[in-house]
C-alpha positions in Angstrom: 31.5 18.2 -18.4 34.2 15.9 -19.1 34.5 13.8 -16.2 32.2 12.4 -13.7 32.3 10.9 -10.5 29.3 9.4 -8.8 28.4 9.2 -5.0 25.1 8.0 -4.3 23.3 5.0 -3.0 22.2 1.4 -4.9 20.0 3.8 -7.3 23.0 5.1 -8.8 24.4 2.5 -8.4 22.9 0.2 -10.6 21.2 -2.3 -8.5 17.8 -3.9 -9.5 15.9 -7.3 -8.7 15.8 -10.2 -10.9 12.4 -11.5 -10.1 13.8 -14.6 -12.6 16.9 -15.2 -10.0 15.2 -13.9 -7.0 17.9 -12.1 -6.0 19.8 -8.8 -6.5 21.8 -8.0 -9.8 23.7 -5.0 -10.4 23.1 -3.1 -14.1 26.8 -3.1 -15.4 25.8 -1.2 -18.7 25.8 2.9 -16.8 29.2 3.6 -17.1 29.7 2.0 -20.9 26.3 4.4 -21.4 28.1 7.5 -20.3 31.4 6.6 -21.6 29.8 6.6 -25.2 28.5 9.7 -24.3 32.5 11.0 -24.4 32.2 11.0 -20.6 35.0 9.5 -18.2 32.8 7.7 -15.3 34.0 6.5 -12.3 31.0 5.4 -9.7 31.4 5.3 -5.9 28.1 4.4 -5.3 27.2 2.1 -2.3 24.3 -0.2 -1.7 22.6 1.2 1.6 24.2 4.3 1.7 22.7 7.5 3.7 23.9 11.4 3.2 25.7 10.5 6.7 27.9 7.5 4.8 28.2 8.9 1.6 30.1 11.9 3.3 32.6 10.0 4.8 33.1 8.6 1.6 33.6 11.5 -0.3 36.2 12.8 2.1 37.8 9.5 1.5 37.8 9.0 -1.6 37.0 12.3 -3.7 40.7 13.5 -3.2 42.0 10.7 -5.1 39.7 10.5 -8.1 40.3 13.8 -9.0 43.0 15.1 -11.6 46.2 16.0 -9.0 46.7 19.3 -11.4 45.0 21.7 -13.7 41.5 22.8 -13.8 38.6 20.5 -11.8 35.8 23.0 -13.3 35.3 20.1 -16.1 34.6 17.5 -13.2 30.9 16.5 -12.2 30.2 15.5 -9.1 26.7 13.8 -8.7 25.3 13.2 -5.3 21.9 11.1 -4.9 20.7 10.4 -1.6 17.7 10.1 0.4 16.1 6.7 -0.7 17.6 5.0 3.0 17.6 8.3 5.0 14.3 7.8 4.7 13.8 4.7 5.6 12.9 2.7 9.0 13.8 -0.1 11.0 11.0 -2.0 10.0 12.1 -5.1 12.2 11.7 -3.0 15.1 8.8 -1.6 13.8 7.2 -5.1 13.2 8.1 -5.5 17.1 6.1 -2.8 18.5 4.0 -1.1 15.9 3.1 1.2 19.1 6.6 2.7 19.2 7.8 6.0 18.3 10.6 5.9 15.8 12.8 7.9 13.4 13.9 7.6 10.2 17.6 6.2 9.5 18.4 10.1 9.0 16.0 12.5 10.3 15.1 15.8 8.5 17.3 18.4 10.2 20.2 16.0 9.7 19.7 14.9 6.3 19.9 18.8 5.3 22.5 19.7 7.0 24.8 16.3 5.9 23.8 17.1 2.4 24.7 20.7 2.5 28.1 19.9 3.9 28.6 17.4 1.0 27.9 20.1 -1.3 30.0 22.2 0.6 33.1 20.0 0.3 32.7 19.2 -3.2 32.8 22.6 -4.7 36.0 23.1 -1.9 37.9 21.2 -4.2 36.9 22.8 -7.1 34.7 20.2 -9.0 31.0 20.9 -9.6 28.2 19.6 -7.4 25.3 17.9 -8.9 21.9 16.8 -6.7 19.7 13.8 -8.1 16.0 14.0 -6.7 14.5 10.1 -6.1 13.3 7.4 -8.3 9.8 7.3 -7.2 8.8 3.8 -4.9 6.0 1.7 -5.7 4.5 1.5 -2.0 2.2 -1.7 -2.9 5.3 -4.0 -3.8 7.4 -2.1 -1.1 5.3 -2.9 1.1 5.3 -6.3 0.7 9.0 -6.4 0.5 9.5 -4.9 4.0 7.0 -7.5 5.4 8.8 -10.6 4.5 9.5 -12.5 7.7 7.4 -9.7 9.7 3.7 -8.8 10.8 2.6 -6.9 7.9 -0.7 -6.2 9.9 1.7 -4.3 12.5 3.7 -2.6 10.2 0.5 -1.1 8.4 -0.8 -0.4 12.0 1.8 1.7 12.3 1.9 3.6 9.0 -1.3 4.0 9.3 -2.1 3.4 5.1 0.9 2.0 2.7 0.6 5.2 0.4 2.5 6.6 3.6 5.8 5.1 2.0 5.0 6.8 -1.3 4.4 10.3 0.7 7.4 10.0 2.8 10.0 9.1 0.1 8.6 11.5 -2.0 9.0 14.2 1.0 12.9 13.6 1.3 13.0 13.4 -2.7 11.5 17.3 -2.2 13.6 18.4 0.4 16.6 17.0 -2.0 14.8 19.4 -4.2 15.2 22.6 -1.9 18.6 22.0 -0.6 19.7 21.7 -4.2 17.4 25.1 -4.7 18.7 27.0 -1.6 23.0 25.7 -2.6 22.1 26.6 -6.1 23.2 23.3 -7.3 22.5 22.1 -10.7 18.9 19.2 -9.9 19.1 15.9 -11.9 15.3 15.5 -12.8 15.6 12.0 -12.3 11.8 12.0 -10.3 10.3 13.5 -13.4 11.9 11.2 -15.8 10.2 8.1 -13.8 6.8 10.2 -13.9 6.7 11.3 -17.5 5.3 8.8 -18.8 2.3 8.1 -16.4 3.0 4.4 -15.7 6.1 4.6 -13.3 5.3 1.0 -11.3 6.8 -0.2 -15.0 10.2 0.9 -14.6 10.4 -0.2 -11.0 11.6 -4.2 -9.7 9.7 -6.4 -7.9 10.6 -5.1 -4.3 8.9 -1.8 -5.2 12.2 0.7 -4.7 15.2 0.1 -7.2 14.9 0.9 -11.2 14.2 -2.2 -12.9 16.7 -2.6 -16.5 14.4 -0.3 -18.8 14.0 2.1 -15.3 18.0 2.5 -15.2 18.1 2.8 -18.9 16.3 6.5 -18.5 18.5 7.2 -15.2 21.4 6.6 -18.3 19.2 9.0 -20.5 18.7 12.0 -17.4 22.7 12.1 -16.5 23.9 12.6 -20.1 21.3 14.9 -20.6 22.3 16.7 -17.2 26.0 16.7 -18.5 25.5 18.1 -22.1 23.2 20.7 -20.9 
């Protein structure tokens, strides 16, 4: 692969917390990492995206990053979504921990969005590429999602916090199987996380983006991917 072109949410993004600054900072150093990697990068990664967003966005935008003529069969398109379609309305949830609600994108939903991503990337003839998701550390997410809330409702609801854990790590699987059934190339970036037993260490301080050394290996697993 020669070029690539990025769609995904604030994972891919680049996005981590400066516990320091105590507030969001973006990792600029991705696309300089690829680009010395003899790869042309161009991320269109969103902060809060869903499968539902990020296809809009590739029907607006795909079009135009790709070469008008000659061959796209030497253009990488990677997808990486789940991380918000799995998420809740934890507000509302902090409300009336009695409620019944759904995830920002349920299950059947979240497949089908993601196939027709797929789908429409390979219509135009560049190469689809799935990224499975960097693993949350439910004791610091946890807390993030109760600042400003009832944290004793929220957990009345889960039920136990390693339910976060379980339920990301479900939509990271199901990333997994669509990327299986579509026979689209998987971007291990779960396993990268995982390898090396202490993953909570490559994770920021509100328990769900990549710290610096975490987004450092994401760097590592997408040229890998690419040269492979």
């Amino acid at each position: 692969m020669k070029r690539i072109l990025i769609f995904g949410d604030s994972i891919l993004k680049g996005v981590y917390y400066s516990e320091e600054e105590r507030r969001h900072r973006l990792y600029r150093e991705r696309s300089g990492e690829l680009s010395r990697a003899g790869l042309e990068v161009k991320n269109c990664s969103v902060m809060g995206a869903t499968v539902v967003t990020g296809e809009e966005l590739l029907h607006r935008k795909l079009a135009d990053a790709l070469p008008a003529d000659g061959d796209r069969s030497d253009t990488a398109v990677i997808l990486e979504y789940g991380g918000n379609d799995c998420d809740y309305r934890w507000q509302e949830i902090s409300e009336d921990p009695e409620g019944d609600f759904l995830p920002n994108t349920p299950e059947d939903a979240f497949v089908s969005r993601y196939r027709a991503c797929i789908d429409y990337v390979r219509s135009t003839g560049a190469k689809a590429y799935l990224c499975n998701l960097v693993p949350l550390d439910p004791d610091r997410y946890m807390t993030w999602i109760s600042r400003d809330r009832s944290r004793e409702n929220i957990l009345r609801w889960l039920g136990d916090v390693g339910r976060l854990y379980r339920w990301q790590a479900f939509y990271s699987s199901i990333a997994e199987r669509i990327a299986a059934l579509t026979s689209t190339p998987l971007i291990p970036v779960r396993e990268a996380f995982m390898a090396g037993g202490r993953y909570q260490d490559l994770i920021s301080p509100d328990g769900i983006h990549p710290n610096v050394e975490g987004h450092r290996i994401i760097d590592r697993v997408l040229v890998e991917a690419m040269e492979g």
